[in-house]
N, CA, C and O atoms as a MOPAC input file, in Angstrom:
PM7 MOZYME 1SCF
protein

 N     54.62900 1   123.05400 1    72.28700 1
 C     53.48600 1   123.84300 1    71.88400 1
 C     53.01900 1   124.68000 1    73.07400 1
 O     52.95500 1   124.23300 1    74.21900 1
 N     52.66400 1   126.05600 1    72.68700 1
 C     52.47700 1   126.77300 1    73.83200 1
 C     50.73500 1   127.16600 1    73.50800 1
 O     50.33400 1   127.87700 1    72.58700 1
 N     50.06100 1   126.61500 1    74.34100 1
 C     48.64500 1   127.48500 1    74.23000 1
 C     47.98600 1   128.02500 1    75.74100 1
 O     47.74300 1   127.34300 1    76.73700 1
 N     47.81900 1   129.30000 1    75.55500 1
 C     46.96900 1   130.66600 1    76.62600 1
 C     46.02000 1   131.15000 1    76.11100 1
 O     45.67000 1   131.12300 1    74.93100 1
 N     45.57800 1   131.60100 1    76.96000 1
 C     43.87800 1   132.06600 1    76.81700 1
 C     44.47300 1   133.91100 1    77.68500 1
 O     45.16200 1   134.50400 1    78.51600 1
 N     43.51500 1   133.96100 1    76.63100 1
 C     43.53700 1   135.53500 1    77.19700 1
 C     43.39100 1   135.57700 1    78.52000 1
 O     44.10600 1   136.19300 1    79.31000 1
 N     42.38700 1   134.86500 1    78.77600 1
 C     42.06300 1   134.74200 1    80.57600 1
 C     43.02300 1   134.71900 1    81.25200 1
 O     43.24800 1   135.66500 1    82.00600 1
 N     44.03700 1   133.41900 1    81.16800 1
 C     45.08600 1   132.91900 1    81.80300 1
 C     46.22800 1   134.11300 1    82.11800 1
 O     46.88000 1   133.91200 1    83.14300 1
 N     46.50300 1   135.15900 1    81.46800 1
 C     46.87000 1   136.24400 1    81.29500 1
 C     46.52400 1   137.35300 1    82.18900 1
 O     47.33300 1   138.06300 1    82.78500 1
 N     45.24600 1   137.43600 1    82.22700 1
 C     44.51600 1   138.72000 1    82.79400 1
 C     44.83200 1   138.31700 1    84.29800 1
 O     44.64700 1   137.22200 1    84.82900 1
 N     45.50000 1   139.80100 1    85.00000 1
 C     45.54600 1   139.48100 1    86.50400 1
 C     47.02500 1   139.19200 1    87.23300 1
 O     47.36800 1   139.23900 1    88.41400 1
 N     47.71700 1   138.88600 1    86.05300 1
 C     48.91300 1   138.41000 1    86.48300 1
 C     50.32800 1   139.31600 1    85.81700 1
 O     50.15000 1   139.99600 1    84.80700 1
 N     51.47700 1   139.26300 1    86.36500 1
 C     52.81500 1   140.11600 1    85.91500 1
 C     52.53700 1   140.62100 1    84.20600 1
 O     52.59200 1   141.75600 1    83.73300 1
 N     52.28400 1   139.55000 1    83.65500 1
 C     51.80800 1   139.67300 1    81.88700 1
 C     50.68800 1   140.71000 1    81.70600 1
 O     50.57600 1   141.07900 1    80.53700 1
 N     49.54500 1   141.45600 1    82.86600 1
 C     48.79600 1   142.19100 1    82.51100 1
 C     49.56900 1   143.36300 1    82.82900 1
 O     50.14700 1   143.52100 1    83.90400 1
 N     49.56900 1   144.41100 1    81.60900 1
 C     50.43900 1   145.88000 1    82.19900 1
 C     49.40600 1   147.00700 1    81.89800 1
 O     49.01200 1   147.30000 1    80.76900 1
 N     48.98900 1   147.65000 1    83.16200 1
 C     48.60800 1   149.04500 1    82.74900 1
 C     49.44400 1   150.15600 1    82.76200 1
 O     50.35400 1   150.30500 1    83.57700 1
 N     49.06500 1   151.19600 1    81.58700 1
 C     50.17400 1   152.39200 1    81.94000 1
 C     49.75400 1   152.82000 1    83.14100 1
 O     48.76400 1   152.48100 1    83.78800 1
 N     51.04100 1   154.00200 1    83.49800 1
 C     50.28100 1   154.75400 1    84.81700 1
 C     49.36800 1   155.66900 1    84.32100 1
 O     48.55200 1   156.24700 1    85.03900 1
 N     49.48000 1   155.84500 1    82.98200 1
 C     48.71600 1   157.35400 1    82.95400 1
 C     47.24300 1   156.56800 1    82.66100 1
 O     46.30900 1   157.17600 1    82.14000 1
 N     47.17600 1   155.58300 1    82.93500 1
 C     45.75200 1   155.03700 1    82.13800 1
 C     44.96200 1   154.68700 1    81.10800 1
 O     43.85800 1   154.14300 1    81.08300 1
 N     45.80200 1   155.13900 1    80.11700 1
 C     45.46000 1   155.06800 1    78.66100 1
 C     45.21400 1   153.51000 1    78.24200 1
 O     44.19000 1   152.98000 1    77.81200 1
 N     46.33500 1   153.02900 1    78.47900 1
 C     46.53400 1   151.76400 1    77.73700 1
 C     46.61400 1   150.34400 1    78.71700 1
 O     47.34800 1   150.36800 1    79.70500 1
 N     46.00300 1   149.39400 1    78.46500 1
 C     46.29500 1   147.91900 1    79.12800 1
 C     46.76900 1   146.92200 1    77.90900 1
 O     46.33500 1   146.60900 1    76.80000 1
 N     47.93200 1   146.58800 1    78.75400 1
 C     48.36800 1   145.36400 1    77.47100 1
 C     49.04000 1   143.87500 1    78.20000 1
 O     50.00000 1   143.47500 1    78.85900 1
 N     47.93200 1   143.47400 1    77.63000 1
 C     48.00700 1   141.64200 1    78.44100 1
 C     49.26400 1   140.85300 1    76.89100 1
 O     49.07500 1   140.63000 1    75.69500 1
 N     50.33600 1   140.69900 1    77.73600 1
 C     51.63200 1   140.09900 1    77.36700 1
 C     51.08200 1   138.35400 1    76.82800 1
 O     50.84800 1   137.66700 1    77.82200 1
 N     50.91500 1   137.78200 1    75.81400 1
 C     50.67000 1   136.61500 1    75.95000 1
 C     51.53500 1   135.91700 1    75.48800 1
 O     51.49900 1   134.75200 1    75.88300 1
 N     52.58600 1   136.26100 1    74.55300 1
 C     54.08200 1   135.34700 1    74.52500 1
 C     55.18700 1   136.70300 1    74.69600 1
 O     55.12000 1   137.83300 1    74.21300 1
 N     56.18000 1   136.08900 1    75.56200 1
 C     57.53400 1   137.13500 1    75.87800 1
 C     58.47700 1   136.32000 1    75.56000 1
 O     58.50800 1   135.13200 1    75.23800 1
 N     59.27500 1   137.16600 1    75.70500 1
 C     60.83700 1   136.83100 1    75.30300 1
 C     60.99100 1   135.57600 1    75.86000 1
 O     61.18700 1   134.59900 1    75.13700 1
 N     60.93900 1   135.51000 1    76.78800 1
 C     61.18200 1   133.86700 1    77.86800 1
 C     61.03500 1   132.65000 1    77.32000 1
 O     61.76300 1   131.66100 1    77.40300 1
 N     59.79000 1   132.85900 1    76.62300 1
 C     59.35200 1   131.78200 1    75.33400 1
 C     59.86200 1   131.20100 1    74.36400 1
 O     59.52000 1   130.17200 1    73.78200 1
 N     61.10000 1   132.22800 1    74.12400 1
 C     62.08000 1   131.60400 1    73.23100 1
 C     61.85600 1   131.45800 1    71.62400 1
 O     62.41500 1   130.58800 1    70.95700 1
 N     60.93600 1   132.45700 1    71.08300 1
 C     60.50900 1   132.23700 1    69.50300 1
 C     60.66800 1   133.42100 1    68.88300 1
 O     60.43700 1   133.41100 1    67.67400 1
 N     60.97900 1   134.37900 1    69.34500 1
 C     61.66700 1   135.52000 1    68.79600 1
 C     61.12400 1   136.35600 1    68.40000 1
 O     61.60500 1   137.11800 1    67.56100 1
 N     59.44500 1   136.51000 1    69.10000 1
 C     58.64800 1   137.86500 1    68.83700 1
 C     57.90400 1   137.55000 1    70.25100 1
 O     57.91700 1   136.53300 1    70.94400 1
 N     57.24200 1   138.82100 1    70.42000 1
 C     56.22200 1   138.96500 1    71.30600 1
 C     54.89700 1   139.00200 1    70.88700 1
 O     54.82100 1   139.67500 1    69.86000 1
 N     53.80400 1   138.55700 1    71.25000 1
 C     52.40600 1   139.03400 1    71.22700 1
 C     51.85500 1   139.59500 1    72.52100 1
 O     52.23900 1   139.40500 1    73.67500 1
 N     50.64800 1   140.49100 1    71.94800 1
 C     50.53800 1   141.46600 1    73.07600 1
 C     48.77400 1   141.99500 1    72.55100 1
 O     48.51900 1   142.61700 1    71.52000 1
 N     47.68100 1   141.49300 1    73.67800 1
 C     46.51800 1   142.26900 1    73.03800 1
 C     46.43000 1   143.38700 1    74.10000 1
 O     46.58300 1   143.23400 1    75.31200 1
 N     46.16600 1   144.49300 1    73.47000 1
 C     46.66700 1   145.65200 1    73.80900 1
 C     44.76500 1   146.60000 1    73.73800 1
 O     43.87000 1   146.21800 1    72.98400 1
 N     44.64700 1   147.66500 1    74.61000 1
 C     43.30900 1   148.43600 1    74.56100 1
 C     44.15700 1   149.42900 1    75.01000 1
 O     45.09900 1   149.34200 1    75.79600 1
 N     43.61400 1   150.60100 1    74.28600 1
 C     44.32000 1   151.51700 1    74.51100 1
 C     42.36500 1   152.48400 1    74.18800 1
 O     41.53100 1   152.31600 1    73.29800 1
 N     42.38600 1   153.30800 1    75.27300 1
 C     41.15600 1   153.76400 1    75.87900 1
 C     40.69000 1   155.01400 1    75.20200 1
 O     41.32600 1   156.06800 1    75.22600 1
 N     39.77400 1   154.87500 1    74.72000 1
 C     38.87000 1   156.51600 1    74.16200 1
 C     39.13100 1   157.47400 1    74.63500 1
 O     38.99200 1   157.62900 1    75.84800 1
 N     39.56400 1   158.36600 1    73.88800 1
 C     39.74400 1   160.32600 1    74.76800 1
 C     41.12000 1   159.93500 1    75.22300 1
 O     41.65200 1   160.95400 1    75.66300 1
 N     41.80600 1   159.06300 1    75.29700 1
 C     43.15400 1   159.59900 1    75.20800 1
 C     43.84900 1   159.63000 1    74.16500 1
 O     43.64600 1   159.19600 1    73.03100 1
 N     45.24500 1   160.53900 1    74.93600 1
 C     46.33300 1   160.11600 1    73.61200 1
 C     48.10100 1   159.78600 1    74.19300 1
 O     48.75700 1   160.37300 1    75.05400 1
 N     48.40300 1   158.80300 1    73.44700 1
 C     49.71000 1   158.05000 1    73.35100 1
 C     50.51900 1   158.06300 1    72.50000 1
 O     50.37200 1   157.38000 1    71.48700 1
 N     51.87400 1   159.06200 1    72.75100 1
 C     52.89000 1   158.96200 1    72.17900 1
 C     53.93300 1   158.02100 1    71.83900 1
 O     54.80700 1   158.11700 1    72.70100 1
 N     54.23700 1   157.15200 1    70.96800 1
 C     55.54100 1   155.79300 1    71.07200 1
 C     56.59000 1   156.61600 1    70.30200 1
 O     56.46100 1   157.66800 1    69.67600 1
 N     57.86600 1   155.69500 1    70.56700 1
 C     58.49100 1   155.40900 1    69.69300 1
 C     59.37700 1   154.35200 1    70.04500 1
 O     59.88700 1   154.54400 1    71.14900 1
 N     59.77400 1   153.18300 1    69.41900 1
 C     60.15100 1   152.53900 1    69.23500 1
 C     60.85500 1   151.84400 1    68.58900 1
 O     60.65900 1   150.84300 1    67.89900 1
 N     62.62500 1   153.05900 1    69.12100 1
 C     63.80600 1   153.07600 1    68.88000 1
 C     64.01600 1   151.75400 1    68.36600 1
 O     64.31600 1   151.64000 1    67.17800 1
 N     63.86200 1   150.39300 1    69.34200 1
 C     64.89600 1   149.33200 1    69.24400 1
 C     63.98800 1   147.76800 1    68.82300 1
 O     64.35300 1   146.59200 1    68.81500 1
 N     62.83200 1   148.35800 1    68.54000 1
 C     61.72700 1   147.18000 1    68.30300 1
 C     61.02900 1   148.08700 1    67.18700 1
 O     60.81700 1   149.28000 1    66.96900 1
 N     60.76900 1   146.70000 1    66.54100 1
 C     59.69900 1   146.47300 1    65.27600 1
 C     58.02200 1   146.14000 1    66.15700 1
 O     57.89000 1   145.61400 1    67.26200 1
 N     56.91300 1   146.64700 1    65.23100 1
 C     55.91600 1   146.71300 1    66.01200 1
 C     54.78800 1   146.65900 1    64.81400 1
 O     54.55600 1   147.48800 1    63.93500 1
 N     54.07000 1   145.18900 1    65.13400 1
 C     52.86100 1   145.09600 1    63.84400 1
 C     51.66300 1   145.23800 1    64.50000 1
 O     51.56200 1   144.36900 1    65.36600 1
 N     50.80400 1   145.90000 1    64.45600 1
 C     49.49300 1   146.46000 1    64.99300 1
 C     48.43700 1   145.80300 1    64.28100 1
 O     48.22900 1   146.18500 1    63.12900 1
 N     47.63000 1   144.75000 1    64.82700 1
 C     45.90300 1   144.46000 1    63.88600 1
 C     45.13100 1   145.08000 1    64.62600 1
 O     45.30600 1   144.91000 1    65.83300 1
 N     44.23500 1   145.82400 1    64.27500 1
 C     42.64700 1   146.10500 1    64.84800 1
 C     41.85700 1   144.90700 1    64.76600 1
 O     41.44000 1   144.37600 1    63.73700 1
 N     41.66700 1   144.47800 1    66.13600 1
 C     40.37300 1   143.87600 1    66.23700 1
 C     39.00600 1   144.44500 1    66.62800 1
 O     37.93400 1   143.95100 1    66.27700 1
 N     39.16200 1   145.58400 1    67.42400 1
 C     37.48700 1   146.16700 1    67.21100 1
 C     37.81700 1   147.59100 1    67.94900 1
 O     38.71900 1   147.54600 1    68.78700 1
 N     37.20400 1   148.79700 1    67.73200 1
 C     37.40900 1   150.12800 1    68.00100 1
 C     37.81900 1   150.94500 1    66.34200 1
 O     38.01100 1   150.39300 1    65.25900 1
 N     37.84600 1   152.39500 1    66.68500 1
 C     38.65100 1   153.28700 1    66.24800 1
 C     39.62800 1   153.89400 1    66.94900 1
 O     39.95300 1   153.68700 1    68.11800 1
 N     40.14400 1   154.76800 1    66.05600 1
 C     41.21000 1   155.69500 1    66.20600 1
 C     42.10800 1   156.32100 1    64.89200 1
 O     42.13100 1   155.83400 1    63.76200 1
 N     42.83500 1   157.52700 1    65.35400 1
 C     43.50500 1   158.12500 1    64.56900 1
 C     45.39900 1   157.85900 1    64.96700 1
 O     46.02200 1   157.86600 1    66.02800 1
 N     45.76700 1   157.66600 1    63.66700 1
 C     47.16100 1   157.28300 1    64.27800 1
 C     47.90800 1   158.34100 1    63.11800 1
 O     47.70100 1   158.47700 1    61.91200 1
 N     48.86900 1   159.01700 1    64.06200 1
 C     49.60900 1   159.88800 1    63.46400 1
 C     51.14000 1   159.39800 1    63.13900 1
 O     51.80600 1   158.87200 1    64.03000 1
 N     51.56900 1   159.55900 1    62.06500 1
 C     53.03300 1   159.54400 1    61.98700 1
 C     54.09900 1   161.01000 1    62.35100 1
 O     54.61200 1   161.66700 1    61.44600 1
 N     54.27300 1   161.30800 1    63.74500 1
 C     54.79000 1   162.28800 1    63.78100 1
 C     55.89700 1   162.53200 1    62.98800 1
 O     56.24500 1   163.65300 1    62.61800 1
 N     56.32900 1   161.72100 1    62.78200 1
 C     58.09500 1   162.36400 1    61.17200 1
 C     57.39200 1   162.68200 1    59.99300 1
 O     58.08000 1   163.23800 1    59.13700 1
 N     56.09900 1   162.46100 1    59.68800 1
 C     55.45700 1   163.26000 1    57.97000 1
 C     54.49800 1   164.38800 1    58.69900 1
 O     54.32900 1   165.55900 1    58.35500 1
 N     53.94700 1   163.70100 1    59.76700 1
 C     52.21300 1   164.43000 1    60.14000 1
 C     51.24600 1   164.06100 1    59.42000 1
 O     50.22600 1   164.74500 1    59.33300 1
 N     51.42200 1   162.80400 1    58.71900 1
 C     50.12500 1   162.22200 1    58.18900 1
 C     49.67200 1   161.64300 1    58.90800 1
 O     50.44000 1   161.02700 1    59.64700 1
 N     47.84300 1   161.44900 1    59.18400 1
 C     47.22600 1   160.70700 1    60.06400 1
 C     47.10900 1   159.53600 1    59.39400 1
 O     47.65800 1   159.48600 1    58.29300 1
 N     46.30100 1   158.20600 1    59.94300 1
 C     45.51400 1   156.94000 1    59.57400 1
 C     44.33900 1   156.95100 1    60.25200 1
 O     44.42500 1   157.24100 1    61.44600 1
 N     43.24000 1   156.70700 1    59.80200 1
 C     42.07500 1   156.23400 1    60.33100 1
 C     42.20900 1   154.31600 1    60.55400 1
 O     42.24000 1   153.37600 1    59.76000 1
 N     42.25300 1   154.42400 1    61.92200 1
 C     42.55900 1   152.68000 1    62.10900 1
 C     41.04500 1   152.55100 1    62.35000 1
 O     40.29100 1   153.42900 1    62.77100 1
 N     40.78500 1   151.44600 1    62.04600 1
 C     39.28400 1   150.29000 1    62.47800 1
 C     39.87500 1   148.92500 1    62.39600 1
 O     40.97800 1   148.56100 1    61.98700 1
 N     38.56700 1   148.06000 1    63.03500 1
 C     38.64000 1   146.65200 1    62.62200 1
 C     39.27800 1   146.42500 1    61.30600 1
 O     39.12900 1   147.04400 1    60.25300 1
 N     40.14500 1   145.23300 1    61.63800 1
 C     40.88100 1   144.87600 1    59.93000 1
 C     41.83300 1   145.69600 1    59.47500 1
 O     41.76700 1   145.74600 1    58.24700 1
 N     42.73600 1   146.39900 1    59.93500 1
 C     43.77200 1   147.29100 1    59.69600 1
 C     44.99200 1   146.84800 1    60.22800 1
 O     45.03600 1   146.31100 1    61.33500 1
 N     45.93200 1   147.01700 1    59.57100 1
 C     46.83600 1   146.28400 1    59.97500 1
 C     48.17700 1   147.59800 1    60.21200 1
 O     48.14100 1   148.35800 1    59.24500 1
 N     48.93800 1   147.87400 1    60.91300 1
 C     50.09600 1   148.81100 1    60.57500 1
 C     51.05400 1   148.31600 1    61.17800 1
 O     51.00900 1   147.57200 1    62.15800 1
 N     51.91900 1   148.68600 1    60.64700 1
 C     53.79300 1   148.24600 1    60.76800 1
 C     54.77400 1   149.73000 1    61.21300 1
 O     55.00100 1   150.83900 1    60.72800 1
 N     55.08300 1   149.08600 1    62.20500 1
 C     56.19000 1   150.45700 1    62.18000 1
 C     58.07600 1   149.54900 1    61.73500 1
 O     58.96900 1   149.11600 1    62.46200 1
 N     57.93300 1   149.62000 1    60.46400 1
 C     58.84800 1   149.16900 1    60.64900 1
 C     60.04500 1   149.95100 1    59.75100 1
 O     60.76500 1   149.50900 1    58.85500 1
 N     59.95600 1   151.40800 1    60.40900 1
 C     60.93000 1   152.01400 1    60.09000 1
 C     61.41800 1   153.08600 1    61.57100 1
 O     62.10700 1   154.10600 1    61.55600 1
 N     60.99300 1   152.63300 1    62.34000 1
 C     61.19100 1   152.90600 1    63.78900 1
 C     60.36100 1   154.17900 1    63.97300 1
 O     60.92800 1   154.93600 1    64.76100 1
 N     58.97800 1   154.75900 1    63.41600 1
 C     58.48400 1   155.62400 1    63.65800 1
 C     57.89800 1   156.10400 1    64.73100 1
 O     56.93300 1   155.63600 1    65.33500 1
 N     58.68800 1   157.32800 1    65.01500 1
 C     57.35600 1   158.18300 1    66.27800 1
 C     56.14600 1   158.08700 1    65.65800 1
 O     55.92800 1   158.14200 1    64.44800 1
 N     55.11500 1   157.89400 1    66.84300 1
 C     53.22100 1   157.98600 1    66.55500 1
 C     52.83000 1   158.42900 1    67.38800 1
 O     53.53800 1   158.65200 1    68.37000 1
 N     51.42200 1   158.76900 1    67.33900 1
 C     50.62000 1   158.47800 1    68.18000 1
 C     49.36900 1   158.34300 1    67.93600 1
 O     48.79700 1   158.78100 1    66.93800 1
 N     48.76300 1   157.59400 1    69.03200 1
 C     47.39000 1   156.98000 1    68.80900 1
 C     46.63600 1   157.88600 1    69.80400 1
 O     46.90900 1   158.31400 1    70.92500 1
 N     45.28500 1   158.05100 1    68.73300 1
 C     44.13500 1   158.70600 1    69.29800 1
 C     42.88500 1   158.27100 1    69.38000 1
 O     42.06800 1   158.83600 1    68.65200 1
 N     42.45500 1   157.26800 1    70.19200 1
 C     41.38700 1   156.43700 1    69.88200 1
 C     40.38900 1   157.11800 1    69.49800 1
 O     40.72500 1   157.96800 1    68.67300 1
 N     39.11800 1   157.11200 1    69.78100 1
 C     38.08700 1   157.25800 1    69.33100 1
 C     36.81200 1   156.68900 1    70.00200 1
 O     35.79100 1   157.27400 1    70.36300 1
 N     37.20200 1   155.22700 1    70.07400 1
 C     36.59900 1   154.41000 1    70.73800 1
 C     37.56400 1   153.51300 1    71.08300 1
 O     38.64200 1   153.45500 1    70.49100 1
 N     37.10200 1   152.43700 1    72.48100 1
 C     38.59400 1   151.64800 1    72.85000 1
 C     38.96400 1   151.00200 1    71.83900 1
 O     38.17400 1   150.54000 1    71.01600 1
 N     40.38400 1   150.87500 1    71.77100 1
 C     40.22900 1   149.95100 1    70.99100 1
 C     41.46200 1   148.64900 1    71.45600 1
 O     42.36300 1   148.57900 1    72.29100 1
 N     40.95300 1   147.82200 1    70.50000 1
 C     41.52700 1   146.47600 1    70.82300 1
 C     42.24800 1   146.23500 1    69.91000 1
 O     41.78700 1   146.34800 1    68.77500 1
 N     44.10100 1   145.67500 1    70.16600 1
 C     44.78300 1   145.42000 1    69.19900 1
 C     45.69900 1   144.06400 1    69.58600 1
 O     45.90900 1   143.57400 1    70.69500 1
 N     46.08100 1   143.72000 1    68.50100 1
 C     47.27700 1   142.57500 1    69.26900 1
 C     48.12100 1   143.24800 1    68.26900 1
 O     47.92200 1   143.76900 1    67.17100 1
 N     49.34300 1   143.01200 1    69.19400 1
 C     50.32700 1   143.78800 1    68.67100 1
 C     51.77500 1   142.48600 1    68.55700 1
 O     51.94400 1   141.57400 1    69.36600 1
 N     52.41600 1   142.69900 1    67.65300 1
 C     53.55200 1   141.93900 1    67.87400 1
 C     55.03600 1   142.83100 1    68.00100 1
 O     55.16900 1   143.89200 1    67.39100 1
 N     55.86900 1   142.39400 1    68.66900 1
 C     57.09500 1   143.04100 1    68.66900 1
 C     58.36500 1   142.01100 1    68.14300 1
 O     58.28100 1   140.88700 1    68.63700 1
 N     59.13800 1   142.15000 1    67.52900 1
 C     60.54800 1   142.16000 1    67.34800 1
 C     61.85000 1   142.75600 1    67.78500 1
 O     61.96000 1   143.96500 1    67.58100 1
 N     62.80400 1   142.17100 1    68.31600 1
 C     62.94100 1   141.65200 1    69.04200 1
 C     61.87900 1   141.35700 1    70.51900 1
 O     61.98400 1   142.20700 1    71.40400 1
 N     60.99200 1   140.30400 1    70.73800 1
 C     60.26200 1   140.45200 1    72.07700 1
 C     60.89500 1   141.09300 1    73.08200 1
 O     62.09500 1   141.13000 1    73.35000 1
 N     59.68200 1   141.74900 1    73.77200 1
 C     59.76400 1   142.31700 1    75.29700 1
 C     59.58400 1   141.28900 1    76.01800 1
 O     59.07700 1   140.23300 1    75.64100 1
 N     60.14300 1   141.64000 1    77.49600 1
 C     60.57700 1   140.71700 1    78.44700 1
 C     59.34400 1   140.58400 1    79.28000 1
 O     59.26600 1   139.68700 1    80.11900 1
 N     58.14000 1   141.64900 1    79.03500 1
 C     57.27100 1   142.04400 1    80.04300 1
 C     57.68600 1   142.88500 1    80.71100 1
 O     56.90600 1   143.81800 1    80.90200 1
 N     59.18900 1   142.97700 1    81.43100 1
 C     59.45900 1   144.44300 1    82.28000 1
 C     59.32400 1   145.79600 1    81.43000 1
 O     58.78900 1   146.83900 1    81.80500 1
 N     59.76800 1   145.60400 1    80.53400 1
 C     59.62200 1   147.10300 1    79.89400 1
 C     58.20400 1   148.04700 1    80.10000 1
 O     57.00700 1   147.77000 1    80.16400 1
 N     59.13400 1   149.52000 1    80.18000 1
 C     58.16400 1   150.59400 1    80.48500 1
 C     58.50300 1   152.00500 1    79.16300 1
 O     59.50300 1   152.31500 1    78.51600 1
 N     57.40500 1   152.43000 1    79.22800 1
 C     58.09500 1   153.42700 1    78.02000 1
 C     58.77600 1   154.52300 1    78.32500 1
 O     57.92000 1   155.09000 1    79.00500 1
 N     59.72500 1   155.26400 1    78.32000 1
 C     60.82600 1   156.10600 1    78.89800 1
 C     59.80200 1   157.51000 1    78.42300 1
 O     58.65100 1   157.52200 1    77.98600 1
 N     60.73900 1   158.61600 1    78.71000 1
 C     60.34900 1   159.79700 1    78.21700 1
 C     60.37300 1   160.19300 1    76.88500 1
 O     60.13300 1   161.36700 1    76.60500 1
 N     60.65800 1   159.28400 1    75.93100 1
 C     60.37800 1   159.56300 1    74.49800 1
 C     59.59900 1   158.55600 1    73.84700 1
 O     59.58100 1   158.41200 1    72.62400 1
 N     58.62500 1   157.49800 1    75.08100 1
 C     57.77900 1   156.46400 1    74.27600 1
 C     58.34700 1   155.54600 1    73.88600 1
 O     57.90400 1   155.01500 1    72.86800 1
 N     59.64600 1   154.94400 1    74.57700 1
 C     60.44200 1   154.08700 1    73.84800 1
 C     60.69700 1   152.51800 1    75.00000 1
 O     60.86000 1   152.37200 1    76.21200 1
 N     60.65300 1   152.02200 1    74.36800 1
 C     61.18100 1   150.39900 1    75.40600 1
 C     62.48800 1   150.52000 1    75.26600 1
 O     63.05000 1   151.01800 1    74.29100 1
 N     63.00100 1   150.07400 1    76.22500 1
 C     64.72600 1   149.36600 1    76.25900 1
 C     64.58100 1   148.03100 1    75.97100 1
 O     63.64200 1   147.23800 1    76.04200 1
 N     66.24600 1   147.93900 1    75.47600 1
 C     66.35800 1   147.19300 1    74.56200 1
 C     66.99800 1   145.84300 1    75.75200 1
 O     68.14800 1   145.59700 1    76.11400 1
 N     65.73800 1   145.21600 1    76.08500 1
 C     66.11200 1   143.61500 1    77.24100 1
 C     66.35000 1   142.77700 1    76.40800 1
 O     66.16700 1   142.80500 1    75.19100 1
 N     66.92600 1   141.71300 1    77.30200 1
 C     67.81400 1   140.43500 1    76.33500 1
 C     66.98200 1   139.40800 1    77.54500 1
 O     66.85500 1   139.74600 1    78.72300 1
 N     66.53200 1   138.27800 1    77.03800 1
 C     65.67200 1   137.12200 1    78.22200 1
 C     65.41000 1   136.37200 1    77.27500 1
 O     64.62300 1   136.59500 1    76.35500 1
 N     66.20300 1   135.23600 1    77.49200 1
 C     65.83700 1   134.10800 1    76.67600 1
 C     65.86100 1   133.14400 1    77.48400 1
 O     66.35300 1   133.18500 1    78.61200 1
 N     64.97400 1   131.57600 1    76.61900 1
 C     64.56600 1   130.61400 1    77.36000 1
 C     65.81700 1   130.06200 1    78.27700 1
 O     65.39900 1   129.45700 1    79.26400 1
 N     66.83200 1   130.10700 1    78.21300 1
 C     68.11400 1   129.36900 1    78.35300 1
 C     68.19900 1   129.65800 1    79.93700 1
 O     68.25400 1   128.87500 1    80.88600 1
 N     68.18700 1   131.34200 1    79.86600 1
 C     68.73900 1   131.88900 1    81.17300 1
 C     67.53000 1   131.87000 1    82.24900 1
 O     67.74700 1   132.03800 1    83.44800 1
 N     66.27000 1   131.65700 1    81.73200 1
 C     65.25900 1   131.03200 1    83.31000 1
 C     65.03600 1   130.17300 1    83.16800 1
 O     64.00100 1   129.81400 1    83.73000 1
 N     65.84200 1   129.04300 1    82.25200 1
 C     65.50700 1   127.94900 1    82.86600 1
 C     64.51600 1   127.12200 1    81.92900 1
 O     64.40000 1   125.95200 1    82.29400 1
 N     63.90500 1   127.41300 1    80.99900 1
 C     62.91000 1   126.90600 1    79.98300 1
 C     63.23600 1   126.51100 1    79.00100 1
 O     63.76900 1   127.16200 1    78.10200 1
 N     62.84000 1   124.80300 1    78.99900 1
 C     63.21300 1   123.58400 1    78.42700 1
 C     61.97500 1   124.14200 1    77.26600 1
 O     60.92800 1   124.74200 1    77.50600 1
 N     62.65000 1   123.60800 1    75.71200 1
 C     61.86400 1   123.81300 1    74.55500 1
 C     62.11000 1   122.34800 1    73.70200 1
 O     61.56200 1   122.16800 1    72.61400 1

């Protein structure tokens, strides 16, 4: 049984800010863990905006508190996200998010990130392989 506290998180390799500032996302299960998704509570900051895409991962988004506008760049339809919203990219869609106000999300990924990942020049993670086996973590 694995239990963390957001706290336990904050401060350490698992906290990632972008460079550009937009976004902080505290890693609270990775690949290493060995269960075959990631969680991730994620703030991504008012007055900016963030392009993804996410070629090689699946990606489920909840609002826990803020707004924002989220675009599907392949239609150009927007979403009005708030608290209680849930979105899926699970057809590998370009987006982007336009907060509004910060907002707070936990995000899950498929296949999990390792924590190293960074987003390339098209908003995208590479596709890491890290499982419990190879550092060493007894389950």
């Amino acid at each position: 049984m694995i239990v963390r506290t957001l706290d336990e998180v904050t401060g350490t390799e698992r906290d990632v800010i972008a460079d550009s500032g937009s976004w902080r996302s505290r890693r609270i299960i990775l690949a290493k863990e060995g269960v075959g998704f990631s969680v991730h509570h994620t703030i991504m900051y008012a007055g900016t905006e963030t392009t993804m895409w996410y070629a090689n991962h699946i990606e489920a988004v909840y609002c826990l508190l803020g707004t924002g506008v989220l675009t599907d760049e392949e239609t150009g339809q927007t979403y009005q996200i708030e608290p209680k919203t849930l979105y899926l990219l699970d057809g590998h869609e370009r987006h982007t998010m336009r907060p509004t106000t910060d907002l707070h999300l936990m995000c899950v990924f498929n296949p999990p990130v390792t924590g190293r990942e960074v987003h390339d020049e098209h908003g995208s993670y590479p596709l890491l392989h890290e499982t419990a086996h190879e550092i060493g973590t007894v389950r």
